[in-house]
N, C-alpha and C positions, 0 to 999 in steps of 0.2 A: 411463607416463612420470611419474615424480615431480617436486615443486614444483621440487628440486633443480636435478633434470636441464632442465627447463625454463627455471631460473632462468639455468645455464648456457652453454643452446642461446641464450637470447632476447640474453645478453651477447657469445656470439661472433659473431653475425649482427650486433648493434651495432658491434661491431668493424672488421668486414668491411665495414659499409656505410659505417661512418668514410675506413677504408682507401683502399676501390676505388673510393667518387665523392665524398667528400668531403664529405661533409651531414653536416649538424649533425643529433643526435638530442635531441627533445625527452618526456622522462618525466613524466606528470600521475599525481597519487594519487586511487586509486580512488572516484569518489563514490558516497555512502552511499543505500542505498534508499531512497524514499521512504516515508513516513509511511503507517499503511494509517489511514484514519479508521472507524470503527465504520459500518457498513451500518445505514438507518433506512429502514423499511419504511411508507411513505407509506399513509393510512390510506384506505382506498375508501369509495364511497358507501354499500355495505353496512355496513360496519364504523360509519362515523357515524352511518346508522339504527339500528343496534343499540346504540352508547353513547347516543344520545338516548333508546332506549324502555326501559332501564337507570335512566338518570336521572330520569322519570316513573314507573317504577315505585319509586325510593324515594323518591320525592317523596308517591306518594300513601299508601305503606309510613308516611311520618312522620305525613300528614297522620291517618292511622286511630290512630297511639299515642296520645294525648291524652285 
């Protein structure tokens, strides 16, 4: 079935339900998807022992250039 055809079927059936009971049809425009926000990978307790022994070790990296 194409848009068409569809668009057709969905207009006769409106018709029809006008017709034979009499209601009112009400049409809403499509709302739009929501927003996907970027996925952020929360940091575990491993991950922050290993940027803390990172940051010691250029800590003691600077403290030996001198």
């Amino acid at each position: 079935m194409t848009k068409d055809e569809l668009r057709a079927e969905l207009e006769r059936q409106e018709q029809r339900y006008k017709e034979v009971y009499g209601g009112e049809v009400t049409t809403y425009a499509a709302q739009p998807e929501p927003e996907r926000k970027p996925w952020r990978k929360r940091a575990t307790v491993q991950d922050q022992v290993f940027q803390q022994e990172i940051q010691k070790m250029e800590k003691e990296l600077k403290a030996e250039e001198p």
